[in-house]
Residue frames as qw, qx, qy, qz and C-alpha x, y, z in Angstrom:
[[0.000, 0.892, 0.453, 0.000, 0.00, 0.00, 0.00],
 [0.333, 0.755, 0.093, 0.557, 1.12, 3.38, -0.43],
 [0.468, 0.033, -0.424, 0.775, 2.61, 5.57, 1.99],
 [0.227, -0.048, 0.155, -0.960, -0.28, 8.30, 2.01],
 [0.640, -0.292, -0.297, -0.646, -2.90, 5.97, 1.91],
 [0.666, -0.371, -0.642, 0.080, -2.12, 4.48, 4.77],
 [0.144, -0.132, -0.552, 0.810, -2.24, 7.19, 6.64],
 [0.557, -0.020, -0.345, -0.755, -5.64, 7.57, 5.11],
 [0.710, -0.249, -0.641, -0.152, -6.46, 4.30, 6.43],
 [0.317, -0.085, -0.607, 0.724, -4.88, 4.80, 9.68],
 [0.227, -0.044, 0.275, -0.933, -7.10, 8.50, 10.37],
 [0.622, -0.187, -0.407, -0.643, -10.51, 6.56, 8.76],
 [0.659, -0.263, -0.703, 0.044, -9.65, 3.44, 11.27],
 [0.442, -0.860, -0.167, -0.191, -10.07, 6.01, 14.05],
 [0.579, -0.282, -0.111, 0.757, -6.31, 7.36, 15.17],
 [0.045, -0.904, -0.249, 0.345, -6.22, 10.63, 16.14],
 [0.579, 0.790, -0.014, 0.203, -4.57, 13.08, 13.38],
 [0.339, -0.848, 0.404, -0.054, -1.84, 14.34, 15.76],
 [0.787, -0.188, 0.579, 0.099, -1.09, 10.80, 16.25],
 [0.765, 0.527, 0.338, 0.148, -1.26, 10.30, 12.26],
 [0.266, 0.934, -0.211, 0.111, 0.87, 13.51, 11.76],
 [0.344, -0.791, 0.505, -0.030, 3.58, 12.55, 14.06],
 [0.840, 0.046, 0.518, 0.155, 3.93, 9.03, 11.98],
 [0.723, 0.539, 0.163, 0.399, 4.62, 10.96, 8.83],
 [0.132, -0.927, 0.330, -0.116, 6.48, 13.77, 10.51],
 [0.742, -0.430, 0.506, 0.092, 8.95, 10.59, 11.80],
 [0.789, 0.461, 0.391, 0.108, 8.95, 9.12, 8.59],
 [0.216, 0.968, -0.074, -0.099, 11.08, 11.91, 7.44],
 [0.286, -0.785, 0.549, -0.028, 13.95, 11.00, 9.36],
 [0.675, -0.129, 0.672, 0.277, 14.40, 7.35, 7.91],
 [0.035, -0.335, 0.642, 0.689, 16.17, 6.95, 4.07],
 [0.122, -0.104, -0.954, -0.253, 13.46, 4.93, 2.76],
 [0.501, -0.231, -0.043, -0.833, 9.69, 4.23, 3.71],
 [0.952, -0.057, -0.294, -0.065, 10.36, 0.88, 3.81],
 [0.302, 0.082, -0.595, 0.740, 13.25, 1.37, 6.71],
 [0.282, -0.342, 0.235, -0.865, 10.76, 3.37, 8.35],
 [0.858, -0.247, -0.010, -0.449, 7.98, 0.50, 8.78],
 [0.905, 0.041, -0.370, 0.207, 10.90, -1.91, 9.28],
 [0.244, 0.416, -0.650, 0.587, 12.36, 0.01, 11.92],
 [0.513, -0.294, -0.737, 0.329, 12.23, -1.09, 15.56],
 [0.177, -0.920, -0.303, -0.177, 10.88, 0.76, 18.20],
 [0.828, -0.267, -0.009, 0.492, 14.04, 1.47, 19.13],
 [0.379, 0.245, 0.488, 0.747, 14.92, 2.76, 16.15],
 [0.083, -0.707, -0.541, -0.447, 11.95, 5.06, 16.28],
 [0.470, -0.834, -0.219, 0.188, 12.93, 6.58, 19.77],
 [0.655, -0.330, 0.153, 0.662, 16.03, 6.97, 18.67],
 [0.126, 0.603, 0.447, 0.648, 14.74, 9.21, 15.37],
 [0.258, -0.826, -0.452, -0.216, 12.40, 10.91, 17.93],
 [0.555, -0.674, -0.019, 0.487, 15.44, 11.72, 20.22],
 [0.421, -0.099, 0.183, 0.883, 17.62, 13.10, 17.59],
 [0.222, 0.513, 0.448, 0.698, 14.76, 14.91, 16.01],
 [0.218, -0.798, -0.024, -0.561, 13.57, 16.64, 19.31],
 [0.253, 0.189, -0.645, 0.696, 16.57, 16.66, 22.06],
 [0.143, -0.233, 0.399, -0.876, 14.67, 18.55, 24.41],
 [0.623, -0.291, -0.449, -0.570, 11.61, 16.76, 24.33],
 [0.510, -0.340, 0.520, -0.595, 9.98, 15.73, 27.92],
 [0.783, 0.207, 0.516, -0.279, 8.21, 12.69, 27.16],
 [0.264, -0.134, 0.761, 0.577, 8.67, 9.99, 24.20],
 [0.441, -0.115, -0.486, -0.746, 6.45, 9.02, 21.32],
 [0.581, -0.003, 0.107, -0.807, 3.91, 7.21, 23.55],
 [0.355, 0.104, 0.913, 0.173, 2.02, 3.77, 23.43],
 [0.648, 0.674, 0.302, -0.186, -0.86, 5.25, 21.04],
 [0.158, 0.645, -0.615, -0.425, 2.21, 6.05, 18.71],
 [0.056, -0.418, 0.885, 0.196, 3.17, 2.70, 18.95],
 [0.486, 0.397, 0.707, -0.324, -0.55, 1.09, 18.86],
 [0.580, 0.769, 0.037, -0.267, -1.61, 3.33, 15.47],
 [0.097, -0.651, 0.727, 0.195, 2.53, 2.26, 14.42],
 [0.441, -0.054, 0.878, -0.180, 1.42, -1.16, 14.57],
 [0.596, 0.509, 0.600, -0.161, -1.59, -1.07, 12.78],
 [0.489, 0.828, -0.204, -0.184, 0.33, 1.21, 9.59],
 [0.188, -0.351, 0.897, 0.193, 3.01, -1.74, 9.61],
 [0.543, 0.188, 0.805, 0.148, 0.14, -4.17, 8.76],
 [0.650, 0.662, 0.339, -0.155, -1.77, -2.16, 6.41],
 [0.040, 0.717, -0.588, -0.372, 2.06, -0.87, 4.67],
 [0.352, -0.209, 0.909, 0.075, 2.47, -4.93, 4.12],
 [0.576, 0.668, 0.381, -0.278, -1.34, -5.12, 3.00],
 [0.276, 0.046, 0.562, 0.779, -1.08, -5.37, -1.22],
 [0.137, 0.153, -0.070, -0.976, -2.72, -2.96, -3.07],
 [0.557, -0.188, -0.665, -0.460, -5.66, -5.25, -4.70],
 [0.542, -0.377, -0.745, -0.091, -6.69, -6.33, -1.19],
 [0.408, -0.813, -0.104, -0.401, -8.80, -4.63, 1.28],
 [0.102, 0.534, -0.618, 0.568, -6.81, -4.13, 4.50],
 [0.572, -0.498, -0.633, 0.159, -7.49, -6.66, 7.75],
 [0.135, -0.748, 0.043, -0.648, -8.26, -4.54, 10.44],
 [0.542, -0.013, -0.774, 0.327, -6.59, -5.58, 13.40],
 [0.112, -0.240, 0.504, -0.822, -7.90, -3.53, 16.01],
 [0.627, 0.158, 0.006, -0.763, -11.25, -4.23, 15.12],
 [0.291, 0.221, -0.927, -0.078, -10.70, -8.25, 14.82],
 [0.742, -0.345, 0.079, -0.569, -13.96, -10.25, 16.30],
 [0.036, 0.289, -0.956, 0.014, -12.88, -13.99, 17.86],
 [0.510, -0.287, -0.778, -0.227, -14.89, -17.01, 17.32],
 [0.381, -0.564, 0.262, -0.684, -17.66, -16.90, 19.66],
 [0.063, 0.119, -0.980, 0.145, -18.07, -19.70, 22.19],
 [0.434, -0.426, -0.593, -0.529, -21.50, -21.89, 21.34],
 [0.296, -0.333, -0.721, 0.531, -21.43, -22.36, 25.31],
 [0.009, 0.186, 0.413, -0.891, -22.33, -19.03, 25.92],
 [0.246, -0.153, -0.275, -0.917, -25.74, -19.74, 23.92],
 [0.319, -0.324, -0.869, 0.193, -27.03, -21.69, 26.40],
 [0.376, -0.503, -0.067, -0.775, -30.28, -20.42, 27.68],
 [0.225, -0.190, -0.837, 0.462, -31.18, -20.92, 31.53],
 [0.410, -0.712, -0.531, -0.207, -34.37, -20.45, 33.47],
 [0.314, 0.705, -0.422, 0.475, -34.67, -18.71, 36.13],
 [0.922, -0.323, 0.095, -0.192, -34.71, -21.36, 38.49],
 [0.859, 0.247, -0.138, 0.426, -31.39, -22.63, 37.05],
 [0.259, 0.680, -0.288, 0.623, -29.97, -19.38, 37.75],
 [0.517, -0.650, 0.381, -0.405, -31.07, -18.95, 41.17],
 [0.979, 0.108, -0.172, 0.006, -29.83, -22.90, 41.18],
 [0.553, 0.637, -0.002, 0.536, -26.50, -21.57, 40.50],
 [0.137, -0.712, 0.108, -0.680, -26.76, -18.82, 42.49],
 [0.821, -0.495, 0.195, -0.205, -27.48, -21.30, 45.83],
 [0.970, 0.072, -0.141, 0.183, -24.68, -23.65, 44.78],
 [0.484, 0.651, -0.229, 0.538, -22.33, -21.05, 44.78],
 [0.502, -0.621, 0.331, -0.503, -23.04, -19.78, 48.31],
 [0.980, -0.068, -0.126, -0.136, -23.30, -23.49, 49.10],
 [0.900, 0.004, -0.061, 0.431, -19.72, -24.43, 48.34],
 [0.436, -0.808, -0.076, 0.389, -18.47, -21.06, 48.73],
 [0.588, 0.342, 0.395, 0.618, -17.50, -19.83, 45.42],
 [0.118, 0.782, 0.140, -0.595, -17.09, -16.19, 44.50],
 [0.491, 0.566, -0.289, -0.596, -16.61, -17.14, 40.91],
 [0.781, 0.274, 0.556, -0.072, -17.18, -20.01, 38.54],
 [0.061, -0.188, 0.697, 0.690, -16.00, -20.91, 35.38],
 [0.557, 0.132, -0.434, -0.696, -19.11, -21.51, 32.08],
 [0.589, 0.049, -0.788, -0.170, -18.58, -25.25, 32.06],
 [0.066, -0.003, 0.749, -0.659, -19.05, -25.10, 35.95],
 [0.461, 0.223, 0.410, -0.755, -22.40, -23.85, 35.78],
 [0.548, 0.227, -0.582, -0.555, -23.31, -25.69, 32.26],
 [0.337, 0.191, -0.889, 0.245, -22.36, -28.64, 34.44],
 [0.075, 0.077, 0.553, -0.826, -24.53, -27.92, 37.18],
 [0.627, 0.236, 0.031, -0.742, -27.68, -27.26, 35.29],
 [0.702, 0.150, -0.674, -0.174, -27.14, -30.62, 33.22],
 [0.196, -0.114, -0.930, 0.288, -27.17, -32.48, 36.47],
 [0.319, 0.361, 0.597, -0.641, -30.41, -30.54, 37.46],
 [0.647, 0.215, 0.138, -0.718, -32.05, -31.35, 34.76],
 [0.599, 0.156, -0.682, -0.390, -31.65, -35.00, 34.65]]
C-alpha cells in the first residue's frame, strides 16, 4: 500500500490526526519508507530523540498502537482490502448460547453460596444445570 494511503487508512480506522501527523512527521527522518515500517521501536525513539533533544516525554504507546496497525496495512497489497486488526472479532463460544431459566440461575446462584465460590468458570455452571435437569 502506499505511503499516504495508509495514513488515510490509519485517520478513517479512528487514530487521532496528531497521532497520524507525528507518523509521517517521523517518517522523514528514515532513508526509505520501507526502513521506516521496518524500523524497531528502538529505532523510532532513537529518530524521535535526535529529532527533538529537548523533548519531555517519548512518542507514547498510542504512537506505537496506530505504528502497529500502519506496519500491517504498509504490508497489505494494493488489490486487497486491508485486515483490520484492532477491530478483529474472535470465534464466539456456542457455550455461551445456552439459555437458563430462572430457576437454574437462582440454582446456581445457591450452589455457589453453598460451596463457597465467588466465581465459577461456564462449564461449571453448564455442568450444574445438566445435572439438574436429569
Amino acid at each position: 500500500m502506499k505511503f499516504n494511503d495508509v495514513m488515510t487508512a490509519l485517520y478513517k480506522d479512528g487514530v487521532s490526526l496528531p497521532i497520524v501527523n507525528r507518523i509521517e512527521w517521523l517518517s522523514s527522518e528514515f532513508a526509505t519508507k520501507e526502513a521506516f515500517f521496518l524500523a524497531s521501536k528502538g529505532d523510532l525513539l532513537a529518530a524521535f530523540a535526535r529529532m527533538c533533544p529537548d523533548a519531555k516525554r517519548d512518542l507514547g504507546d498510542k504512537f506505537f498502537a496506530a505504528m502497529s496497525k500502519a506496519v500491517v496495512l504498509w504490508k497489505t497489497p494494493d488489490d486487497k482490502p486491508a485486515a483490520r486488526p484492532s477491530h478483529a472479532t474472535p470465534e464466539r463460544d456456542p457455550r455461551l448460547d445456552e439459555t437458563l431459566t430462572n430457576a437454574e440461575v437462582l440454582l446456581v446462584a445457591e450452589l455457589m453460596e453453598r460451596f463457597k465460590k465467588t466465581e465459577v468458570s461456564v462449564d461449571w455452571i453448564l455442568q450444574q444445570v445438566k445435572l439438574a435437569r436429569a
